[in-house]
Structures are given as C-alpha cells and as structure tokens.
VOMAR-163497 format. One record per atom (N, C-alpha, C): x, y, z. Coordinates in steps of 0.05 Angstrom, whole numbers, plus 5000, padded with zeros to 4 digits. Example, Ala and Ser with C-alpha at 12.3 -4.5 7.8 and 13.67 -1.06 7.14 Angstrom:
% residues 2
526448865156524649105156526449345156525749555142527349795143525850015157
This chain:
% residues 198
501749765000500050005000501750255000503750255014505750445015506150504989507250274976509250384949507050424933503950364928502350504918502050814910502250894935502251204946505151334945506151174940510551294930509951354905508551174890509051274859507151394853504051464866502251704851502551964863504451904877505652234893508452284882509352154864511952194849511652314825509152204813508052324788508852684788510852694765511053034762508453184770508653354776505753584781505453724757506653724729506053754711504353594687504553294702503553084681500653144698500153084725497753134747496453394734497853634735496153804717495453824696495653644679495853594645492753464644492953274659490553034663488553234678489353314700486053574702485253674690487653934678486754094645485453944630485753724623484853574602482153514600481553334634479053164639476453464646477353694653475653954649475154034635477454074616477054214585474454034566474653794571472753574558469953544567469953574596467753624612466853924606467454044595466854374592464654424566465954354556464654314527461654124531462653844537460353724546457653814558457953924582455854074592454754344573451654384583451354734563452454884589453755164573455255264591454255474605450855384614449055524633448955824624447655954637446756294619449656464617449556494591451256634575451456864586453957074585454057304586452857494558452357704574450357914541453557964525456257944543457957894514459257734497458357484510458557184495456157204471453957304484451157404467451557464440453257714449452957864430455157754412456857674422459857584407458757364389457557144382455957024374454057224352452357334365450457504345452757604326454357744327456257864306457957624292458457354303459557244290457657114265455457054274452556854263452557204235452057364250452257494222453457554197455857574207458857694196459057404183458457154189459056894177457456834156454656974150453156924126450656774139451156714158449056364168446156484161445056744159442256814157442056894121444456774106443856754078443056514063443556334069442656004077439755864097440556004123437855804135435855944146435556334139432856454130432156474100430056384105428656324084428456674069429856614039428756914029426756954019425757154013422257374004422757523978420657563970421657803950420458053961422858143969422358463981421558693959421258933968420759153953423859213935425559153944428259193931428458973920427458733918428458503908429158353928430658083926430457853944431457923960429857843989431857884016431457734038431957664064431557534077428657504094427257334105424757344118426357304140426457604155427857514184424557534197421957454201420557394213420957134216422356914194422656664195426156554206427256804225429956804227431656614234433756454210434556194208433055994226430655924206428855704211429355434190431155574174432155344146430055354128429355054111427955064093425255104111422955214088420255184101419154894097418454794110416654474118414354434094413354644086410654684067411254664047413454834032415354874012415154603994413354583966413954273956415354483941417754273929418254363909418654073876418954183857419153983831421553883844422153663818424553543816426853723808428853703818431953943816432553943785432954163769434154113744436354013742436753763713439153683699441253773705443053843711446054053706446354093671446054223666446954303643450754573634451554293627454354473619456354443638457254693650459054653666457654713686454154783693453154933714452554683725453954653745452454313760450854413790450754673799449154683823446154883825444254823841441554983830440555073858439255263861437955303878435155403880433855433904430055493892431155693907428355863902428456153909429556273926428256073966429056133975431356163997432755943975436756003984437155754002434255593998434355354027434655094019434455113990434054763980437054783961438254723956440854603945441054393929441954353896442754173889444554113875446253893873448153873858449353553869451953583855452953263854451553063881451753193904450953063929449653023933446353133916443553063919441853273918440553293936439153623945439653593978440853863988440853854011438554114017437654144043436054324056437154434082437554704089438654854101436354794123438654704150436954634178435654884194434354844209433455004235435555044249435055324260437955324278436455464302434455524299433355634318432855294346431655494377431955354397429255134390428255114376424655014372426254624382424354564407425854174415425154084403423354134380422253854361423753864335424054154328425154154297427654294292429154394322431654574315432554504326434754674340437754554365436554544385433354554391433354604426433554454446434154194438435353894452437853914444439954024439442654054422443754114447445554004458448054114472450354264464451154364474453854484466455854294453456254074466458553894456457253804434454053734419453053624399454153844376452454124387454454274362457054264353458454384382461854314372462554154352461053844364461853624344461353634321458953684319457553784285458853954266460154204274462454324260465054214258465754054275468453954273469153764258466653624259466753344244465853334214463253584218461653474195460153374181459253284217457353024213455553174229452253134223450053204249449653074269450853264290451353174319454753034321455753034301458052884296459152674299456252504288456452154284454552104267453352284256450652184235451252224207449352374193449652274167451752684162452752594135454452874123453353164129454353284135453153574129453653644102452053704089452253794063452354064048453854034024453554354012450654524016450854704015453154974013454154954044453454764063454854864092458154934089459755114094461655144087464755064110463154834115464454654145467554684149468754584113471654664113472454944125470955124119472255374138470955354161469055354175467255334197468955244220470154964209470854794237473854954237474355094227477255244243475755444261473155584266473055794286473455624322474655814332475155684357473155614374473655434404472155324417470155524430470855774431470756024445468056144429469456114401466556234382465456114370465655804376463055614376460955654393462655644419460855684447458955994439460456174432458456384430457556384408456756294387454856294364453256094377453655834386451355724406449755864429451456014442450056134460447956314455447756514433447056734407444156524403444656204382442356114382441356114401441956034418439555984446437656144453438656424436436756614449434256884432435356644400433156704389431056584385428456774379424956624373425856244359424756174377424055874375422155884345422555794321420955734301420055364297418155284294417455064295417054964263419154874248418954844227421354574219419354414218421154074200422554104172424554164182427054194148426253794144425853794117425553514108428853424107428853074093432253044105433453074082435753024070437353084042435552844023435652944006435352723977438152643961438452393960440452273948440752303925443752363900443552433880442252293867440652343846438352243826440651963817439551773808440751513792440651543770443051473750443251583717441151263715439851283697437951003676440550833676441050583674442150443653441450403627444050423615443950333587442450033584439949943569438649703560440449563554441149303560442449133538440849063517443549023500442148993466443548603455
C-alpha cells in the first residue's frame, strides 16, 4: 500500500496538471455552459452574422428591393410546406441549382436543405447541447456521428473557428424566437437510367 502512494505522489505535478486540464476542458464543452454572458451574446450575434448563416437558413422573400431575407422566419432553414419539383439536369458546366428561397440546394450530392437553427425541441437545436454542436462543426457530421453535412454548409472553413466562438454562436442561438418548422432530410443524387442491353 505504501509503494502505491510512493508512485502517485511521484508523478511530476506537471503530468497531474495535464490530466485535470484535460478531463475539464472535455467536461466543459460537454455540459451547456448555463446562461451566457450579454457578451458571449452578442459575440455570437456578430459572429452568426458576419459568417453569412442568415443567407442559407432564413428563408428569402421578394422584398420591395428584390430578394431578401424573411427575418420573421429568422434561420428556421427550409420551410416544411415548401413542395418543390424535381431539381434541374445540370446543364454544361453549371452543376449546382437553387430554389428561390436559398434553402434547397442541388448538385452532385443530391439536394440538401438548410436546417433550423433556431431553439424550437422538436425541429431545431433546442435538445442540442453544446458538445452536439461543437461536434457537428468539427466533424461534419449532424451531431458528429450521423449522416454528412452537406453543401453549401461551408464546414471546411467553419470547423477552424475556435472553441470560444463556437460556444458563442451557440449561445446567440439559444436566444433567438423558437420557430417550429421540419426541414425535410437530404435527397440522394438522382440515379443515371442504365443503358438496356442489346
């Protein structure tokens, strides 16, 4: 028992602090990081802006100037009601399409639909933890074990913003209008016909 207690009290106090830093830093993220400061808030609000995210998952209108965003619908993603036709052909070198309003996506990958980001528990992040987002940008994956995040999400640059202004663009969602709206899930790229045998 002695020499037990010889060698975990020998352990450098640098490796001992390595393993705390560590097992907190992991536990940090994990947990939500309870009410935000108004400048984590806001740090978030200016990042969510300055990053484009309300040109993708608010749905746009045709304004008096021409197309613009429905911030009554403020990043709610695609609308749920929204049918739309089948995606056009690619023709030429133009292989990607979009519908009006900036939420349905298509091209080599299929059709993707721009998610809810709002807090709504049934159809947006409002069951989302902090560590689910993190993961989701880092990885790439929704929740960051599911299926691809897809174009236009622009993840390759995304997952470099730090842990700091993940946390506050999550924190920012949290605290806008809850929209209750089911983004449908990606459609898989269309299948070319086979050629008949002759």
């Amino acid at each position: 028992m002695k020499r037990s207690t010889l060698v975990k009290s020998s352990l450098p106090a640098s490796i001992a602090a390595a393993f705390t830093w560590f097992a907190l830093s992991g536990s940090a993220l994990a947990a939500d990081p309870g009410k935000p400061s108004a400048d984590k808030v806001a740090r978030g609000k200016y990042l969510v802006t300055t990053s484009g995210c309300n040109d993708c998952h608010t749905p746009w209108t045709m304004g008096a100037n021409g197309p613009e965003p429905d911030y009554s619908r403020m990043l709610s993603g695609h609308p749920e009601k929204m049918e739309l036709p089948p995606a056009p052909k690619p023709v030429g070198p133009w292989i990607v399409s979009a519908a009006a309003t900036n939420t349905a996506w298509s091209g080599p990958w299929g059709v993707s639909f721009t998610a809810n980001l709002t807090p709504d528990p049934e159809t947006g992040l409002g069951k989302w933890t902090l560590r689910n987002f993190v993961d989701t940008i880092r990885t790439g994956r929704h929740m960051g074990r599911g299926r691809p995040i897809l174009p236009p999400m622009p993840i390759p640059m995304y997952k470099n913003f730090t842990d700091e202004d993940l946390e506050a663009i999550y924190s920012y969602l949290r605290t806008i209008p809850p929209v209750k709206n089911a983004v449908p899930e990606p459609l898989p790229p269309a299948i070319a016909p086979t050629a008949s045998k002759q």
